[in-house]
C-alpha positions as CSV (number, residue, x, y, z in Angstrom):
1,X,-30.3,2.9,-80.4
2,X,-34.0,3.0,-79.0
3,X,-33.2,0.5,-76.6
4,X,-30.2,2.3,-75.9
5,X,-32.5,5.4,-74.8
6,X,-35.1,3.0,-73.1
7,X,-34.7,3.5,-69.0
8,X,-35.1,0.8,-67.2
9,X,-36.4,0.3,-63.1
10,X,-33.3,-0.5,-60.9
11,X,-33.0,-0.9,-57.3
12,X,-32.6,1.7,-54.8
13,X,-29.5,3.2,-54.5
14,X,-28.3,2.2,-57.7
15,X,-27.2,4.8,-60.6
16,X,-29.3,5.4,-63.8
17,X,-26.6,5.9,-67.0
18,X,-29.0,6.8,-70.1
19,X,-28.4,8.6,-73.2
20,X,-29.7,11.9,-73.5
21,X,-31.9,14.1,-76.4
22,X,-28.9,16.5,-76.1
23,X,-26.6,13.3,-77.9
24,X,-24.6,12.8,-74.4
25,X,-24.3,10.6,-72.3
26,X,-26.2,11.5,-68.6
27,X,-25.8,10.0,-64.9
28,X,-28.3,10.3,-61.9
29,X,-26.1,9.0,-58.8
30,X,-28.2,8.4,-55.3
31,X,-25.7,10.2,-52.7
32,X,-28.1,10.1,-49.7
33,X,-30.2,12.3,-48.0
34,X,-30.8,15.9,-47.6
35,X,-30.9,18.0,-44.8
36,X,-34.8,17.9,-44.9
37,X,-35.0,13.8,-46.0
38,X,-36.0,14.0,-49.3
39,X,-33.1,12.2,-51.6
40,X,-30.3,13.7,-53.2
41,X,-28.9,12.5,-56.6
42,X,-26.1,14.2,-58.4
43,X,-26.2,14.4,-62.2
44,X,-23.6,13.8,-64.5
45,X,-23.2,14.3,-68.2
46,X,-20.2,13.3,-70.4
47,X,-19.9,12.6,-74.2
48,X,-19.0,8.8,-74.0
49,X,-20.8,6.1,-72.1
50,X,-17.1,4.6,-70.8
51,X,-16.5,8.5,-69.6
52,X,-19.3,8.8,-68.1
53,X,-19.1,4.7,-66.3
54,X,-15.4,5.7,-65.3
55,X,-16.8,8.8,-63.5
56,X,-19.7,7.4,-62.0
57,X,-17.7,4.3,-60.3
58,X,-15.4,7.2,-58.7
59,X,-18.4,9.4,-57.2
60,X,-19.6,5.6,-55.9
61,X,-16.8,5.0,-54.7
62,X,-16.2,8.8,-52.6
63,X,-20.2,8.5,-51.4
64,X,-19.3,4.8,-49.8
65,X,-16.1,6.0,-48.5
66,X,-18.2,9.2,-46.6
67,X,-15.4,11.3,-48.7
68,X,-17.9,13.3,-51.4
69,X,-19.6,16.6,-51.3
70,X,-22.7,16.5,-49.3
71,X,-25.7,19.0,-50.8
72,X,-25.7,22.6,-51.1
73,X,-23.8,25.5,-52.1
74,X,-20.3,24.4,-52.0
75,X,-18.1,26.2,-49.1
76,X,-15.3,28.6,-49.8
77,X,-12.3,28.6,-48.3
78,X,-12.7,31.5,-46.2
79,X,-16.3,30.9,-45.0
80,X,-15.7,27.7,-44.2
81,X,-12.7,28.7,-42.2
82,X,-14.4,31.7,-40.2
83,X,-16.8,28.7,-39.4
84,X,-14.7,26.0,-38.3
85,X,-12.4,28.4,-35.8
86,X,-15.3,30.2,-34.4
87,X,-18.1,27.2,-34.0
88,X,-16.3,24.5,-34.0
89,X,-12.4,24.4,-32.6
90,X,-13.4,27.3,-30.2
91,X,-15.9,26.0,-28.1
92,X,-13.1,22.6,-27.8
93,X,-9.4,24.3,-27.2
94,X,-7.8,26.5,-24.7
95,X,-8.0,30.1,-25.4
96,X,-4.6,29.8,-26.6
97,X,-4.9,27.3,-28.8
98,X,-7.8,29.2,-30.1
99,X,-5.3,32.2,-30.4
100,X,-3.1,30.9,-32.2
101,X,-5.6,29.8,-34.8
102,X,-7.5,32.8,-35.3
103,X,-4.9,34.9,-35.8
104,X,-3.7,32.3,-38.6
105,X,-7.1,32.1,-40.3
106,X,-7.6,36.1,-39.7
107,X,-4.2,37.5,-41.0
108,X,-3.1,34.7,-43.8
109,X,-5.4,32.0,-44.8
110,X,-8.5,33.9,-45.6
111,X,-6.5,36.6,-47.4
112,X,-4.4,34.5,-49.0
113,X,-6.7,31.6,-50.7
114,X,-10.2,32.4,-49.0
115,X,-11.8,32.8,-52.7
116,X,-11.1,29.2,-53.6
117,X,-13.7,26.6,-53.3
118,X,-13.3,24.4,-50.5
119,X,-13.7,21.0,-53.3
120,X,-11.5,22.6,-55.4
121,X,-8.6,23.5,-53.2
122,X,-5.3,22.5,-54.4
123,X,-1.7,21.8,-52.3
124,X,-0.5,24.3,-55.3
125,X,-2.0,27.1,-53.7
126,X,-1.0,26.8,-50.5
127,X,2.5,26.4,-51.4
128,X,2.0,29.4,-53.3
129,X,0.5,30.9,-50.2
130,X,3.4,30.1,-48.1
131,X,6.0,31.2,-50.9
132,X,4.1,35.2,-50.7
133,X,4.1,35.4,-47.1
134,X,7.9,34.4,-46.8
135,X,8.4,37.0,-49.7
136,X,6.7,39.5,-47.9
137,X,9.1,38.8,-44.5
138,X,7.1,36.0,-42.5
139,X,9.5,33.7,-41.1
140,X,9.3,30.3,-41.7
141,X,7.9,29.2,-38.8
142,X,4.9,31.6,-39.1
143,X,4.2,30.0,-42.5
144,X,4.3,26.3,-40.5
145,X,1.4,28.1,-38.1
146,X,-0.6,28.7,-41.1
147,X,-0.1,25.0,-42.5
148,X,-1.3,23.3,-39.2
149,X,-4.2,25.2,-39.2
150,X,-5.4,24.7,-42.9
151,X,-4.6,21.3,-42.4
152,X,-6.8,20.8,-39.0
153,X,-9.3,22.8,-40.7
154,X,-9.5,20.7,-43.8
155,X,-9.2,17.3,-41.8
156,X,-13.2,18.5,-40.3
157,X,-14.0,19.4,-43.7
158,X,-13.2,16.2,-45.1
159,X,-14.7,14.4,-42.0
160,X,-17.9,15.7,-42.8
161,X,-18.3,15.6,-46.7
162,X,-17.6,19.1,-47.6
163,X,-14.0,18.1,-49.7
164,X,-12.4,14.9,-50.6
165,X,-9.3,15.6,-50.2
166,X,-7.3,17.5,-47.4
167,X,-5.1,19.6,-49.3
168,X,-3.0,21.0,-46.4
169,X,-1.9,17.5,-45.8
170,X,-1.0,17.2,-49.1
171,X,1.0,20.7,-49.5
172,X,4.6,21.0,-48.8
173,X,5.4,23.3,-46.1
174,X,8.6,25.7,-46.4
175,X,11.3,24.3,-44.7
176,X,12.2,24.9,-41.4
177,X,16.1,26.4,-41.3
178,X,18.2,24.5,-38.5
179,X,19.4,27.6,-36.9
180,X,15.9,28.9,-36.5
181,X,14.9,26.3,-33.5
182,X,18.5,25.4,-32.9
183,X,18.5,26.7,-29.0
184,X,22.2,26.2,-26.9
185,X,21.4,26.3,-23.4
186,X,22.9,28.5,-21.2
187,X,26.0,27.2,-19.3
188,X,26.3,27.2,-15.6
189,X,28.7,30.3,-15.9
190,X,25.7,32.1,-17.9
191,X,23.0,31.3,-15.2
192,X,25.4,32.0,-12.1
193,X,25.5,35.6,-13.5
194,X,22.2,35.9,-13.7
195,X,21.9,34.8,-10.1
196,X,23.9,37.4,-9.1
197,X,21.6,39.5,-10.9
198,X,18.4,37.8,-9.8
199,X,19.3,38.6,-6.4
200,X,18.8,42.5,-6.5
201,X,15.8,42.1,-8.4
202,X,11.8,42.1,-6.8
203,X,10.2,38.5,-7.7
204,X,13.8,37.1,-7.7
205,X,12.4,33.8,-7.2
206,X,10.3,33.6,-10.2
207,X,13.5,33.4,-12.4
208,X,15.5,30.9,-10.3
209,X,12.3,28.6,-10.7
210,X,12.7,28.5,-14.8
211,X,16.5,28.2,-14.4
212,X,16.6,25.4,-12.0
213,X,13.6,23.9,-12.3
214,X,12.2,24.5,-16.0
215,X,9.0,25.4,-14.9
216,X,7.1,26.9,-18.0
217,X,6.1,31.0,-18.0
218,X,2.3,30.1,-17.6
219,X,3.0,27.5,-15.0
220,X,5.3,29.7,-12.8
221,X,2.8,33.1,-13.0
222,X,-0.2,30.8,-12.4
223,X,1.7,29.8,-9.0
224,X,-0.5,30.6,-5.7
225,X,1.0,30.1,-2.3
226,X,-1.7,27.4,-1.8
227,X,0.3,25.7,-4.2
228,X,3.7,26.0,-2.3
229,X,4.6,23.5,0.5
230,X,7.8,25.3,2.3
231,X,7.8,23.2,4.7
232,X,7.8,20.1,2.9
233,X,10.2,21.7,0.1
234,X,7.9,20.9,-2.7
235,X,5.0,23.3,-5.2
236,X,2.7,21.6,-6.9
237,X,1.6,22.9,-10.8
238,X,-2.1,22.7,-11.4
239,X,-2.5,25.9,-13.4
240,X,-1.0,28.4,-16.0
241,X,-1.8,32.1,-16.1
242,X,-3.6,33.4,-19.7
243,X,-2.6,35.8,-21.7
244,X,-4.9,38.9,-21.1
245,X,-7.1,39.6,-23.5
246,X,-9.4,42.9,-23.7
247,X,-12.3,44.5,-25.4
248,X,-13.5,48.5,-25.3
249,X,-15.3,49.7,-22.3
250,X,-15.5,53.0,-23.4
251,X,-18.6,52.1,-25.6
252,X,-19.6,53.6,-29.0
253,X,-21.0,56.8,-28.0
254,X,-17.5,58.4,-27.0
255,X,-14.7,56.1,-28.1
256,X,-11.2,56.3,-26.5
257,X,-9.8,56.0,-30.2
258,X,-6.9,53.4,-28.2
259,X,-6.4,49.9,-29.1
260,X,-8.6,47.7,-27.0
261,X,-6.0,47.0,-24.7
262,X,-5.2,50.2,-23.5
263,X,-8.7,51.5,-23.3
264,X,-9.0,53.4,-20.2
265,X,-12.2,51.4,-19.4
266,X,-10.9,48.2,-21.0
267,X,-12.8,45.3,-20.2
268,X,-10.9,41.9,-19.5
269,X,-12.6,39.2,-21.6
270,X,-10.4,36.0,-20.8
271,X,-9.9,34.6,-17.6
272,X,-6.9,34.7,-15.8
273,X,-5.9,31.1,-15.3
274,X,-6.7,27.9,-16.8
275,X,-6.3,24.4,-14.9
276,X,-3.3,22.2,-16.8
277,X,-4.7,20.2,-19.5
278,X,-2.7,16.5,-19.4
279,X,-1.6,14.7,-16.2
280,X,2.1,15.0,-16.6
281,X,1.5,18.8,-16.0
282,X,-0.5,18.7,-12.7
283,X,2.6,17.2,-11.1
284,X,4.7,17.7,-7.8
285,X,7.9,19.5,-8.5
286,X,10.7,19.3,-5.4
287,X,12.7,22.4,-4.3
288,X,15.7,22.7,-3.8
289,X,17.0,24.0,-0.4
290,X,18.1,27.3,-1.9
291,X,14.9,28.1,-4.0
292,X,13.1,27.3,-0.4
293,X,15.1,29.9,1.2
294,X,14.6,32.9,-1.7
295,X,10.3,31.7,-1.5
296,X,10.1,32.6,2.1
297,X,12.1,35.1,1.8
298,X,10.0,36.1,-0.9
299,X,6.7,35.8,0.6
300,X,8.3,38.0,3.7
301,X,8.7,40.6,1.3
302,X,5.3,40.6,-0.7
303,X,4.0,40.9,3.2
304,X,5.5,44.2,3.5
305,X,4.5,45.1,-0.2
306,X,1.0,44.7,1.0
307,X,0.9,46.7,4.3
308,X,2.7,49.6,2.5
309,X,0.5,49.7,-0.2
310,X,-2.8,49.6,2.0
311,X,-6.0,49.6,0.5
312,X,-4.1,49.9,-2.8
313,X,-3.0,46.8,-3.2
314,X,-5.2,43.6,-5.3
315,X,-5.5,40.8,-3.3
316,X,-4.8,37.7,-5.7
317,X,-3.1,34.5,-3.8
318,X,-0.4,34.8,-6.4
319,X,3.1,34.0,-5.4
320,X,4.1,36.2,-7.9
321,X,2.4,40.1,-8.3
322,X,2.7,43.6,-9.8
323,X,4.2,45.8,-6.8
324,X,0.4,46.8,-5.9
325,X,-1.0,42.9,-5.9
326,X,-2.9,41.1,-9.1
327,X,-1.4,39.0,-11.2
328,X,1.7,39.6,-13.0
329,X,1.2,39.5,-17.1
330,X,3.2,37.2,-19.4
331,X,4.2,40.2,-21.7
332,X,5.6,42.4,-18.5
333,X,7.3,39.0,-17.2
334,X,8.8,38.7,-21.2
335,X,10.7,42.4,-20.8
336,X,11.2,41.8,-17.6
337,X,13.3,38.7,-18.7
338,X,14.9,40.5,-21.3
339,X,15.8,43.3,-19.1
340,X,17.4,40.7,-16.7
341,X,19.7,39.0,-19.5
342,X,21.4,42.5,-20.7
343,X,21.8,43.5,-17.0
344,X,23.5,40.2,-16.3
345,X,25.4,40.7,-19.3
346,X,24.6,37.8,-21.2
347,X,24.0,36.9,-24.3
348,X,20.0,36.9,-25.4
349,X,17.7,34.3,-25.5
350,X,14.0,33.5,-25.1
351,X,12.4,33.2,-21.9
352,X,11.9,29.5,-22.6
353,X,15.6,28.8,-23.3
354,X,15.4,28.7,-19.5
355,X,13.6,25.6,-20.1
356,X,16.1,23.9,-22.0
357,X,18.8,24.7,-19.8
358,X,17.2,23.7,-16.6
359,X,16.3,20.3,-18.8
360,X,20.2,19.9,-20.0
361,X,21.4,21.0,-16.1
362,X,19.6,18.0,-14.8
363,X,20.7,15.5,-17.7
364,X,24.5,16.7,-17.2
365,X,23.9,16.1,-12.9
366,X,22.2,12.3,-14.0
367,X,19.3,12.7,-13.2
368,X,17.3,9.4,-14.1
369,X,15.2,9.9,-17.2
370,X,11.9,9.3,-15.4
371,X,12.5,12.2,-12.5
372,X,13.4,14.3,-15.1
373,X,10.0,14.0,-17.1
374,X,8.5,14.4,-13.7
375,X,9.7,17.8,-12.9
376,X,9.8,19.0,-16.6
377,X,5.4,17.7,-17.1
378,X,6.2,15.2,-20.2
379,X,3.8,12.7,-21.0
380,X,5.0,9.1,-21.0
381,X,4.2,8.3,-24.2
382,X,6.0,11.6,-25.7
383,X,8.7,12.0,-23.5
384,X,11.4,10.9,-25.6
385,X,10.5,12.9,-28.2
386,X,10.5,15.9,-25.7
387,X,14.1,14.7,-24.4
388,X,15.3,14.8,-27.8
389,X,13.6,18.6,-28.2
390,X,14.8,19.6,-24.7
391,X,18.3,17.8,-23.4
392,X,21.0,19.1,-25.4
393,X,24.7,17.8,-25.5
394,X,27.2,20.6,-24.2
395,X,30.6,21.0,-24.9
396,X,31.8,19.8,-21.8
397,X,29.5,16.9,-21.7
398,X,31.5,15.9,-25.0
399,X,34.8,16.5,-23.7
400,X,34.1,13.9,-20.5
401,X,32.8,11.7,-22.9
402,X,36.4,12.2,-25.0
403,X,38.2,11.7,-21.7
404,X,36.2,8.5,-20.7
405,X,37.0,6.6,-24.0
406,X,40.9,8.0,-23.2
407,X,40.7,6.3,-20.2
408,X,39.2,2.7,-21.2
409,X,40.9,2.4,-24.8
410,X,44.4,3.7,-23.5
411,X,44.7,4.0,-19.8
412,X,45.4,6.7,-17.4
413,X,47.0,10.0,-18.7
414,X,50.5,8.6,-16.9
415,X,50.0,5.9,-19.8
416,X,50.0,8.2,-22.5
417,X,52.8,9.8,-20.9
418,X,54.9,6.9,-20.9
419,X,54.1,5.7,-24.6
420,X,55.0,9.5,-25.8
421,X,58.4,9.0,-24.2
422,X,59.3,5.9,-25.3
423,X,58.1,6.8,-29.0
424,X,60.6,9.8,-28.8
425,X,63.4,7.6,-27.9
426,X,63.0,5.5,-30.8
């Protein structure tokens, strides 16, 4: 037993096992280096030597791997969160993206499992998570939001030694019901109406560009005439318009008492427009010879919106403006959109349904697959995922395909008309 107890020299790096005072069994296991150099060793205690070799073999193994817990106070969930979207994903992804991921962390994650340890996360509670929020009326999909986030989260936390394990990308998230993302695009009776419709509206060309040509809500607001060739019956997309975004201008001493955004001094804090992030989207989209004729007459009519409105109006370059200048904002373009459907008298839809039926329009005219990715901005490599997403088999499509295997298995109708007769002769 006294040589038991004995400790012995070994090499750097290597772990010391030795039998304590205390009657157990204690580990000191090199991890690396602190912040400030000096070494850092985690200590370990069990009752059995075997326990104690079985665990330090695993914390070996997660140093050498880069997958254990580096020194200091262990995260929680939620700081570590409030950290990673703030210094870390903010300063890398559009302001959208951004968006999308504060709002997540904000409103559910922290809430819902911010007190948990960041090591000692399990995928049980985040399935829990999801389970409360759909109880309390969050769709699926908003649940899905708050997954992709934990998990991109977690994936830098594991990167960089704060957990060993990614527990979002272990958790199950609820699933997704087939009639939430099932879209049916609208059929070329549906957007006809809607011409007729378009065509007494102001910006009547803005809509015509989604339903013909796809073009995506940021893309088509962020459009400047700089950007239009009329001549050569093409536009090209470099930019999409941001959502605004606004802080108090109003100041502490004498506050408005208004949401941010309607602060009577509001102070815009994003900027309008960013440049489109992959090549597929800065592309050159062709116009048709109708959409050519509704631009200039278009740009005719912003002409006389500006000399009427005088020194009123907000010079912007935008093809697309408010009735005094500036650029138009994605939520008035949403109602605007929504306005347009019931007028039209047909059925609702989101603005980006307009997408999918300009992507179906152009399958059902033949279109090769490689012009339509140009004009719809889809990556090569992606693209027949997006097709897939996008290009949707209509009932008519179905019913030529019906009437082309007619035609090669049994002939011409005047076949089947022949066969019918002589089968009720017999």
């Amino acid at each position: 037993m006294a040589e038991e107890k004995k400790r012995t020299r070994r090499a750097n790096g290597e772990s010391a096992i030795y039998l304590g005072k205390d009657g157990r069994w204690h580990a000191r296991v090199p991890m690396g280096y602190k912040d400030d150099g000096t070494p850092y060793r985690r200590h370990l205690t069990r009752p059995s030597r075997k326990e104690l070799v079985d665990e330090v073999r695993r914390l070996e193994k997660q140093r050498d791997e880069g997958s254990a817990r580096q020194p200091g106070k262990p995260w929680t969930v939620a700081k570590w969160l409030e950290h990673w979207v703030e210094n870390i994903a903010k300063p890398v992804v559009s302001e959208n993206t951004y968006a999308g991921y504060e709002v997540a962390v904000r409103v559910h994650l922290v809430p819902g499992i911010g007190r948990h340890r960041i090591d000692r996360l399990e995928p049980e509670h985040l399935e829990s998570l999801y389970r409360r929020m759909q109880s309390a009326g969050s769709k699926a999909g908003t649940a899905h939001q708050a997954h992709r986030t934990a998990r991109t989260a977690l994936g830098e936390a594991v990167r960089r030694g704060h957990a060993a394990k990614n527990a979002a990308a272990l958790a199950k998230p609820p699933r997704m019901e087939e009639d939430e993302n099932e879209v049916e695009p609208y059929s070329v009776d549906e957007v006809q109406r809607l011409l007729l419709e378009v065509n007494k509206r102001r910006n009547s060309a803005r809509w015509m560009l989604a339903l013909a040509l796809g073009l995506r809500q940021g893309e088509t607001l962020g459009l400047r005439w700089s950007d239009v060739d009329l001549a050569n019956e093409y536009l090209k997309l470099r930019r999409n318009r941001l959502r605004p975004k606004y802080e108090h201008g109003c100041g502490e001493a004498s506050p408005c008492g208004r949401k941010a955004g309607y602060c009577p001094a509001r102070v815009q804090v994003r900027r309008e427009t960013k440049n489109t992030k992959s090549r597929a989207g800065r592309r050159a989209v062709p116009l048709p010879g109708p959409l050519v004729v509704m631009l200039r007459s278009h740009r005719e009519a912003q002409a006389r919106e500006r000399a009427a409105a005088g020194n009123l109006w907000t010079e912007s370059e935008y093809v697309f403006t408010k009735p005094l200048g500036g650029p138009l904002s994605p939520n008035t373009d949403y109602h605007d959109w929504k306005r347009l459907l019931e007028d039209a008298g047909v059925r609702d839809g989101r603005l980006h349904d307009a997408r999918h039926t300009a992507g179906t329009v152009l399958m059902l005219l033949g279109v090769p697959d490689r012009v339509i990715d140009q004009i719809m901005g889809w990556e090569p490599g992606g693209a027949a995922r997006m097709r897939a997403r996008y290009l949707h088999v209509t009932d008519p499509m179905l019913k030529e395909a019906a009437r082309k295997i007619s035609h090669a298995i049994w002939g011409p109708p005047e076949n089947l008309a022949v066969d019918k007769d002589q089968d009720n002769e017999a």
